[in-house]
mmCIF file as gemmi writes it, N, C-alpha and C atoms, coordinates in Angstrom:
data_model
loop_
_atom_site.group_PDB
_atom_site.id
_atom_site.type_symbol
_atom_site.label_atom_id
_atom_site.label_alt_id
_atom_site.label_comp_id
_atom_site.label_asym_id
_atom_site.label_entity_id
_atom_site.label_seq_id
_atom_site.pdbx_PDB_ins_code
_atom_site.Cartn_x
_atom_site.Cartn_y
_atom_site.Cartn_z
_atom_site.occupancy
_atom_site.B_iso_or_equiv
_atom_site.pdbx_formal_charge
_atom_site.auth_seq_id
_atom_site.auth_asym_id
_atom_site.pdbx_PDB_model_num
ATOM 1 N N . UNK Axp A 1 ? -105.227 -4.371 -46.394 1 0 ? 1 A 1
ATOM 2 C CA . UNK Axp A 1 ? -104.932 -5.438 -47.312 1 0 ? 1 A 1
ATOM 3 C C . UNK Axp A 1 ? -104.568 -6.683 -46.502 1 0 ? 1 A 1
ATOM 4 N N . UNK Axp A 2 ? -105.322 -7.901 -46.583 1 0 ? 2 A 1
ATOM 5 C CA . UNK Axp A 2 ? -104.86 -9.303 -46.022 1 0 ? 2 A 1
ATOM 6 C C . UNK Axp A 2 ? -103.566 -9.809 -46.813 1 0 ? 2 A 1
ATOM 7 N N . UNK Axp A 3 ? -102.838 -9.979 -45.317 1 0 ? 3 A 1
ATOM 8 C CA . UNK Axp A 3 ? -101.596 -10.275 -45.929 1 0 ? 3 A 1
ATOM 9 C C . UNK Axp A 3 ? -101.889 -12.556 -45.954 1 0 ? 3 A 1
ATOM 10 N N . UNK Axp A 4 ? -102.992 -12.575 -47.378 1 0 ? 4 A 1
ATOM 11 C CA . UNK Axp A 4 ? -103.17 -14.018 -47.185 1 0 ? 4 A 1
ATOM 12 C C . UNK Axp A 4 ? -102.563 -14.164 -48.365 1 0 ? 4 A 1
ATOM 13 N N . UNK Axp A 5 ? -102.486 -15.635 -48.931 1 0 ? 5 A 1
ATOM 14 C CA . UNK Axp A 5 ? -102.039 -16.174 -49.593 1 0 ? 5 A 1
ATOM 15 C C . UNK Axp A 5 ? -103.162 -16.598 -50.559 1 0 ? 5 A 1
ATOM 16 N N . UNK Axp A 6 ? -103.361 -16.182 -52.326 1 0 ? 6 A 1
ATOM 17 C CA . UNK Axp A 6 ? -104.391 -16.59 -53.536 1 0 ? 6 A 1
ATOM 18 C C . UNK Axp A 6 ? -104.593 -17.897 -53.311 1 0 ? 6 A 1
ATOM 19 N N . UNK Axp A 7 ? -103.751 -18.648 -53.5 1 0 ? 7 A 1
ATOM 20 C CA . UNK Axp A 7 ? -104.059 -20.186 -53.424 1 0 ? 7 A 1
ATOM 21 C C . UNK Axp A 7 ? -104.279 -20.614 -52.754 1 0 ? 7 A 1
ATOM 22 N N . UNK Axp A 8 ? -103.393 -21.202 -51.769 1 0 ? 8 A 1
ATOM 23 C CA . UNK Axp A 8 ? -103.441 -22.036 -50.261 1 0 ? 8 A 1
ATOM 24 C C . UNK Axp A 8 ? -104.412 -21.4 -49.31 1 0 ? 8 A 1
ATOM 25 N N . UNK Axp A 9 ? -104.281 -20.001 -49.258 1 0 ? 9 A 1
ATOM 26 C CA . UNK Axp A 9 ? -104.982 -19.214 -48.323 1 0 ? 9 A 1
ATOM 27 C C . UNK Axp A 9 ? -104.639 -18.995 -46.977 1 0 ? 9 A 1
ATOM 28 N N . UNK Axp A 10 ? -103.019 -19.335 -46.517 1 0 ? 10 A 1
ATOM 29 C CA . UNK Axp A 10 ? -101.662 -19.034 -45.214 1 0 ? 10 A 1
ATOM 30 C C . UNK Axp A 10 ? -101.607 -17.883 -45.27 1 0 ? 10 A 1
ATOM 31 N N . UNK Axp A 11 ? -101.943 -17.554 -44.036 1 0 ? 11 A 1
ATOM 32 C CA . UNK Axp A 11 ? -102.492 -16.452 -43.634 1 0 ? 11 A 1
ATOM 33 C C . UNK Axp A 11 ? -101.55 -16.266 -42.344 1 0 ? 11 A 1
ATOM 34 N N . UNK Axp A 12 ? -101.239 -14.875 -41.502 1 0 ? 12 A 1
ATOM 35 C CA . UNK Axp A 12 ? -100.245 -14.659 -40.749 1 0 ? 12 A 1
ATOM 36 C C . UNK Axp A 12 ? -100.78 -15.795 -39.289 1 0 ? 12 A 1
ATOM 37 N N . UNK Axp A 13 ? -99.518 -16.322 -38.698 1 0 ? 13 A 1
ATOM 38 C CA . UNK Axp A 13 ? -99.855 -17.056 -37.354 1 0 ? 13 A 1
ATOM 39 C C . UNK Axp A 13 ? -99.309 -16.487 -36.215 1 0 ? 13 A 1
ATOM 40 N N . UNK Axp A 14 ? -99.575 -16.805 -34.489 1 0 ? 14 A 1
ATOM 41 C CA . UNK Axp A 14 ? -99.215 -15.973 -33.715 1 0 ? 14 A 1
ATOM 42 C C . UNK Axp A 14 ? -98.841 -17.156 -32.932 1 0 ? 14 A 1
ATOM 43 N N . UNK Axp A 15 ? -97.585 -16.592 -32.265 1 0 ? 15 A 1
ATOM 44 C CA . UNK Axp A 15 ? -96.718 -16.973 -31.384 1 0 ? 15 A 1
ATOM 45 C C . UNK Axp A 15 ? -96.272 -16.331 -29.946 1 0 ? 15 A 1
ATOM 46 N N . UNK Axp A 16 ? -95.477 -16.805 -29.376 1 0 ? 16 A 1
ATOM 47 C CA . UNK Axp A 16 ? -94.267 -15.908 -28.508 1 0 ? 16 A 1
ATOM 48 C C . UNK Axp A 16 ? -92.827 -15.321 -29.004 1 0 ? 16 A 1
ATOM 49 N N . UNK Axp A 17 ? -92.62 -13.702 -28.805 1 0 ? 17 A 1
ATOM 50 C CA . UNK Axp A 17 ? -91.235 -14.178 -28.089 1 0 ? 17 A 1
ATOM 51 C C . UNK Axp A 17 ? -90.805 -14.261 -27.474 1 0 ? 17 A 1
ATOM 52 N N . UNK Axp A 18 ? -89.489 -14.808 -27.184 1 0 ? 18 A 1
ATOM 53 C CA . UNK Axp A 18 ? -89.132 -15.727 -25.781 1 0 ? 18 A 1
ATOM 54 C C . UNK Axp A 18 ? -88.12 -14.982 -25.403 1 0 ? 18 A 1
ATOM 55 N N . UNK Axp A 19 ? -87.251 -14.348 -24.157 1 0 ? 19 A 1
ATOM 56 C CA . UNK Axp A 19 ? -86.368 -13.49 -24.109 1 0 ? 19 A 1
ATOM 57 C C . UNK Axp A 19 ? -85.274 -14.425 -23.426 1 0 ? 19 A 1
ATOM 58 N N . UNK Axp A 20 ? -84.015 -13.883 -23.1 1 0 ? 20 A 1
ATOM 59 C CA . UNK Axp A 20 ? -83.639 -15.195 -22.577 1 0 ? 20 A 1
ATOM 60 C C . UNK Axp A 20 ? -83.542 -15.327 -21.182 1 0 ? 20 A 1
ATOM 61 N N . UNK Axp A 21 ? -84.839 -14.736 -20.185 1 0 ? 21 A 1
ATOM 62 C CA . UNK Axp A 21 ? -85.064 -14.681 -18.904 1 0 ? 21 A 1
ATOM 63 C C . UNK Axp A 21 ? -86.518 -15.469 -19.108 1 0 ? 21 A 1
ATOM 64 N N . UNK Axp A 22 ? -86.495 -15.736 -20.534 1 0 ? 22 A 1
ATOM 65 C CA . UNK Axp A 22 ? -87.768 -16.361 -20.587 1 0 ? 22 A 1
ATOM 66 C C . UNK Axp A 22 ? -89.381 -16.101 -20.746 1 0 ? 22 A 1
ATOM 67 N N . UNK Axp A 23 ? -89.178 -14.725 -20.86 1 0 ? 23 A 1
ATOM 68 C CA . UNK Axp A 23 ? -90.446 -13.831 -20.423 1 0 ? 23 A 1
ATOM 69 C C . UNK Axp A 23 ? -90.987 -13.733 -21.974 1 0 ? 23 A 1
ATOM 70 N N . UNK Axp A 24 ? -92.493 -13.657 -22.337 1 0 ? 24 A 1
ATOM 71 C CA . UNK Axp A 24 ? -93.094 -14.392 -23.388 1 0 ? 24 A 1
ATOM 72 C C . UNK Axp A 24 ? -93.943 -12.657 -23.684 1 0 ? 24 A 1
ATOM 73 N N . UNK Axp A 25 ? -93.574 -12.83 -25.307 1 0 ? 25 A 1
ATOM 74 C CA . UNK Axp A 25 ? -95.022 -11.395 -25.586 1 0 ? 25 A 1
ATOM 75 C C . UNK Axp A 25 ? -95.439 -11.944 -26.84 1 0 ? 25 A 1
ATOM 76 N N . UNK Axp A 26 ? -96.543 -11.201 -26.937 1 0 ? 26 A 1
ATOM 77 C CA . UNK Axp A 26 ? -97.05 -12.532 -28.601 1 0 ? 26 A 1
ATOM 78 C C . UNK Axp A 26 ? -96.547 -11.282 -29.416 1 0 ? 26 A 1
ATOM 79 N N . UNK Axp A 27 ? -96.347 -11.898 -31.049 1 0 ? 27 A 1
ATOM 80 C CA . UNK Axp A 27 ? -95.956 -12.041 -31.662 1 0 ? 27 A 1
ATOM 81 C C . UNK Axp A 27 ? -96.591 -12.655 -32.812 1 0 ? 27 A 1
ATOM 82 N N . UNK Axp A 28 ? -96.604 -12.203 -34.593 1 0 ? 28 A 1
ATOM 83 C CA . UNK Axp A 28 ? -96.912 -12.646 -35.322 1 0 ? 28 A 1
ATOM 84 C C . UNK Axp A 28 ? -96.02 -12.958 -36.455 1 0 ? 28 A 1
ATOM 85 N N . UNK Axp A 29 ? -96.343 -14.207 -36.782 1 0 ? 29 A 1
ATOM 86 C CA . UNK Axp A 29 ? -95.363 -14.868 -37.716 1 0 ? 29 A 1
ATOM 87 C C . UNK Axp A 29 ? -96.471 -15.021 -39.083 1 0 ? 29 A 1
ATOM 88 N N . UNK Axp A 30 ? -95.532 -13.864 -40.142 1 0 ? 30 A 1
ATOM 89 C CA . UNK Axp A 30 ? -96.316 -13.729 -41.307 1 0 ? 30 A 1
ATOM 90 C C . UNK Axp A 30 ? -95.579 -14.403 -42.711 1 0 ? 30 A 1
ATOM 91 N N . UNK Axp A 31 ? -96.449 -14.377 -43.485 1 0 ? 31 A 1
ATOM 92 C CA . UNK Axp A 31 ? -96.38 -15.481 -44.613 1 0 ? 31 A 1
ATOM 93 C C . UNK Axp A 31 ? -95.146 -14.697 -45.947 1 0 ? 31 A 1
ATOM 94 N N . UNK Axp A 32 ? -94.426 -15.567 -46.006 1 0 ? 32 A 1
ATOM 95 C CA . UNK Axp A 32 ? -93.465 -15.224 -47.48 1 0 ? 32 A 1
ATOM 96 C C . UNK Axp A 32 ? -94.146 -15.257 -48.574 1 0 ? 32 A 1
ATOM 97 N N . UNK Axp A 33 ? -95.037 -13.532 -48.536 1 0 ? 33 A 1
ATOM 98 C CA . UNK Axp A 33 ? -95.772 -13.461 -49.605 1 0 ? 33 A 1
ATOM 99 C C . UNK Axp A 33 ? -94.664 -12.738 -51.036 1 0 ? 33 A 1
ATOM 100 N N . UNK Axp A 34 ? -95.202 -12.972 -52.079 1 0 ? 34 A 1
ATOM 101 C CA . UNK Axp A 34 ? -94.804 -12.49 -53.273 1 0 ? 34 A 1
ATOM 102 C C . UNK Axp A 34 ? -95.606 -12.17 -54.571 1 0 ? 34 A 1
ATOM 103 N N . UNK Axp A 35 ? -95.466 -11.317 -55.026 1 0 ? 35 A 1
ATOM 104 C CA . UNK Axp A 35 ? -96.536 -10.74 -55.667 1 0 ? 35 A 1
ATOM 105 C C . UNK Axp A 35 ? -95.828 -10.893 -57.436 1 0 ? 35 A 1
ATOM 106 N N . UNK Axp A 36 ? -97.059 -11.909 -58.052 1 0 ? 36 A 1
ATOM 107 C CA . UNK Axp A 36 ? -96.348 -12.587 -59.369 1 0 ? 36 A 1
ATOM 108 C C . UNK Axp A 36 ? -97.684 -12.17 -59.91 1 0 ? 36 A 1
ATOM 109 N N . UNK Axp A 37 ? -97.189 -12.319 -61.346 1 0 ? 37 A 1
ATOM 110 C CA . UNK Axp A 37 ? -98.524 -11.672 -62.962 1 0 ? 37 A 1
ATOM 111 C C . UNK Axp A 37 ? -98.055 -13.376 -63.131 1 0 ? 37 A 1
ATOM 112 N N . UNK Axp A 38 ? -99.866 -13.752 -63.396 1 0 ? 38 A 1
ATOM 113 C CA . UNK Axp A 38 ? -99.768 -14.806 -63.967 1 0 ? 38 A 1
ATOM 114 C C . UNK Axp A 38 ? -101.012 -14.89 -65.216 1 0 ? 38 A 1
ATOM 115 N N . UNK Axp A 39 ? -100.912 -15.396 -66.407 1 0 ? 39 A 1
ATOM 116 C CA . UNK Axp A 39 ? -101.522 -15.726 -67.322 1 0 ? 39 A 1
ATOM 117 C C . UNK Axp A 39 ? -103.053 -16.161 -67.183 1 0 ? 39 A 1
ATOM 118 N N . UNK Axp A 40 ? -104.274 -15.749 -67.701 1 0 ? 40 A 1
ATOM 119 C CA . UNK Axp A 40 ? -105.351 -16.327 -67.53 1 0 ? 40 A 1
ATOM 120 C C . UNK Axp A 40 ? -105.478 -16.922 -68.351 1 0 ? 40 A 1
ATOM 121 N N . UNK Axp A 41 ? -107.005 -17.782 -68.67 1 0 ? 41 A 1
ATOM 122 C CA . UNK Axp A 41 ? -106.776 -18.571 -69.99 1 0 ? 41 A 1
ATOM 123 C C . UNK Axp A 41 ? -107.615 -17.426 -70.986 1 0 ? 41 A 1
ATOM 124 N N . UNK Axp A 42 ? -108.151 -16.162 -70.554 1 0 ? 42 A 1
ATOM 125 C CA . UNK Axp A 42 ? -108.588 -15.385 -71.998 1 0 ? 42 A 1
ATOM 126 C C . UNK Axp A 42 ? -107.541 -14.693 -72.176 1 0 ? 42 A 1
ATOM 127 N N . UNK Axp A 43 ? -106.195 -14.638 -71.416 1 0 ? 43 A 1
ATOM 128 C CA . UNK Axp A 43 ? -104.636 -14.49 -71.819 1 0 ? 43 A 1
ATOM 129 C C . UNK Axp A 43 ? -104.599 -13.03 -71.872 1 0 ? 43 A 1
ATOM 130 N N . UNK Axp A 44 ? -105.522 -12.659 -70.453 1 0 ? 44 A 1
ATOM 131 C CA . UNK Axp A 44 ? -105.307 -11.164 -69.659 1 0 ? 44 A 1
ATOM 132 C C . UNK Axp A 44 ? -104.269 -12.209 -68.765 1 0 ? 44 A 1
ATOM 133 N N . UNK Axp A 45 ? -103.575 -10.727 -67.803 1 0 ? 45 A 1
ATOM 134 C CA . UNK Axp A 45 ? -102.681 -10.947 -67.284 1 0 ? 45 A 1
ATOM 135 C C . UNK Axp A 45 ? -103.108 -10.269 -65.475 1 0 ? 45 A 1
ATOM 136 N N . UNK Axp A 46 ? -102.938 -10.917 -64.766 1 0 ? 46 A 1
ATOM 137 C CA . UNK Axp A 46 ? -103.046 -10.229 -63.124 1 0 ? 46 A 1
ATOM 138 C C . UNK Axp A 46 ? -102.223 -10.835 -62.215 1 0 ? 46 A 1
ATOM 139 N N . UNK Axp A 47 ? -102.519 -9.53 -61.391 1 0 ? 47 A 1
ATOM 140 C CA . UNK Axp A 47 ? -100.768 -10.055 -60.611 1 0 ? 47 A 1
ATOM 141 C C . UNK Axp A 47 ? -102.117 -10.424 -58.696 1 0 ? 47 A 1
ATOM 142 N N . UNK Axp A 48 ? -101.311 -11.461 -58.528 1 0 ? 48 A 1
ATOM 143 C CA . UNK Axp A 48 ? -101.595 -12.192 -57.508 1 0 ? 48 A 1
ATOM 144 C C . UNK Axp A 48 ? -100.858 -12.303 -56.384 1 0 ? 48 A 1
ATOM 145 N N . UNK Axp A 49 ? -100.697 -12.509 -54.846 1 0 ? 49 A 1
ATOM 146 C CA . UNK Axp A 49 ? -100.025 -12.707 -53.676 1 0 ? 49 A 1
ATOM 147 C C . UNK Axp A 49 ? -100.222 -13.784 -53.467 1 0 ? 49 A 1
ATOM 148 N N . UNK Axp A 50 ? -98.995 -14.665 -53.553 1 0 ? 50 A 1
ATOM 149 C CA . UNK Axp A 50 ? -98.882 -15.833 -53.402 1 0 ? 50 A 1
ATOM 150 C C . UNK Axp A 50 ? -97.714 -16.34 -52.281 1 0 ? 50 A 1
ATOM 151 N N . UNK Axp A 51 ? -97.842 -17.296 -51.472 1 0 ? 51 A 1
ATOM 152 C CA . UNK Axp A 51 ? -96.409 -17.951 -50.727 1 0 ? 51 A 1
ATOM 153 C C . UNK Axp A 51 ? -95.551 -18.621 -51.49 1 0 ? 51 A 1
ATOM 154 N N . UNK Axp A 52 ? -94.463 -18.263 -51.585 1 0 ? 52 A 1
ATOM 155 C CA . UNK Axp A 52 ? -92.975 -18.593 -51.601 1 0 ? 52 A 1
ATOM 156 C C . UNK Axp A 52 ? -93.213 -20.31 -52.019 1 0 ? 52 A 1
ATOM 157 N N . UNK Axp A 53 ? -93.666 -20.596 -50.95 1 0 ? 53 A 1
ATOM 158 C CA . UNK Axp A 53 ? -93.446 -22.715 -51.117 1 0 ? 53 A 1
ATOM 159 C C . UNK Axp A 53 ? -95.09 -22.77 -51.917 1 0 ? 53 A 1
ATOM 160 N N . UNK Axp A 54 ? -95.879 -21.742 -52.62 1 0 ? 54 A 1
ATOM 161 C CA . UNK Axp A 54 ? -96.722 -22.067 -53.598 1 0 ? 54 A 1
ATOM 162 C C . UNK Axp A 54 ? -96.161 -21.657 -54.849 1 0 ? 54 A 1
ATOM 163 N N . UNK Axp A 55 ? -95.38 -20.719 -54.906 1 0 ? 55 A 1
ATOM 164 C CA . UNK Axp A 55 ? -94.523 -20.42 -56.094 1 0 ? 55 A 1
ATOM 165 C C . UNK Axp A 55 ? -93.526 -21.465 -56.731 1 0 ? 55 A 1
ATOM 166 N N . UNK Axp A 56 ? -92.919 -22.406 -55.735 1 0 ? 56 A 1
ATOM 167 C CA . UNK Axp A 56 ? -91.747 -23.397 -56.099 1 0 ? 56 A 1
ATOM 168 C C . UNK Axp A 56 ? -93.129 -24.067 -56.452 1 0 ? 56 A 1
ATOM 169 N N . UNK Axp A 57 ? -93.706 -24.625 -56.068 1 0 ? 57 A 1
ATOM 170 C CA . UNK Axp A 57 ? -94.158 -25.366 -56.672 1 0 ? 57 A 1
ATOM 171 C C . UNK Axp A 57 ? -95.864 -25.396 -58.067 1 0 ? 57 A 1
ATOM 172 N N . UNK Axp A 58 ? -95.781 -24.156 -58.513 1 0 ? 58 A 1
ATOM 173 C CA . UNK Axp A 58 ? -96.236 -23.731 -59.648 1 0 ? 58 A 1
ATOM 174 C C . UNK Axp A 58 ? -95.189 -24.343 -60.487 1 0 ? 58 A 1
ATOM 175 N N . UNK Axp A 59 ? -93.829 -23.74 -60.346 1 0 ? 59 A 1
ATOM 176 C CA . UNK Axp A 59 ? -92.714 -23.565 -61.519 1 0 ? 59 A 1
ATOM 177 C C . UNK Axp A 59 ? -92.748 -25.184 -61.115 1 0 ? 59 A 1
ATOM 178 N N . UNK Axp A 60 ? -92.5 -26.19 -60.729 1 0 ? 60 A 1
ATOM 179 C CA . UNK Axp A 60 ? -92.263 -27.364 -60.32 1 0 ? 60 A 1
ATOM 180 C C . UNK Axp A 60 ? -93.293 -27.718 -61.36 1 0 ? 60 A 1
ATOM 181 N N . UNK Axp A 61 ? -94.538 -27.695 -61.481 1 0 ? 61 A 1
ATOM 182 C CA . UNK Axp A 61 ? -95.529 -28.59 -61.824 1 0 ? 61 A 1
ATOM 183 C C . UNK Axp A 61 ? -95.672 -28.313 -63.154 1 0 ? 61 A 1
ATOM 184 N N . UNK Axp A 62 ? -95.262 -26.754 -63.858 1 0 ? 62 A 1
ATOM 185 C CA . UNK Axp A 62 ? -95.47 -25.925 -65.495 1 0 ? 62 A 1
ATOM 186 C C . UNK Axp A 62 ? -94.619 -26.377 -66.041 1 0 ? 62 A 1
């Protein structure tokens, strides 16, 4: 299962971590997914994976 995002489509990113001798291993930095039922317009219902800062701003805009 892709841990992406329905809307935006933020998808996991890769980094370091850093130790504190400094020494670097990658690392993935994944998305504040959340899994919401949202309304269609033939007013079935499905549940979707969405990010966190796409959710504030659903409820922001409804």
């Amino acid at each position: 299962m892709a841990r992406r995002c329905a809307i935006s489509g933020k998808g996991p990113m890769s980094g370091n971590n850093v130790s504190h001798a400094k020494n670097r291993t990658k690392r993935r930095f994944l998305p504040n997914l959340r899994t919401v039922r949202i309304t269609l317009e033939d007013g079935t219902r499905k549940k979707i994976k969405i990010s966190a800062k796409e959710l504030r701003t659903l409820k922001k805009n409804s």
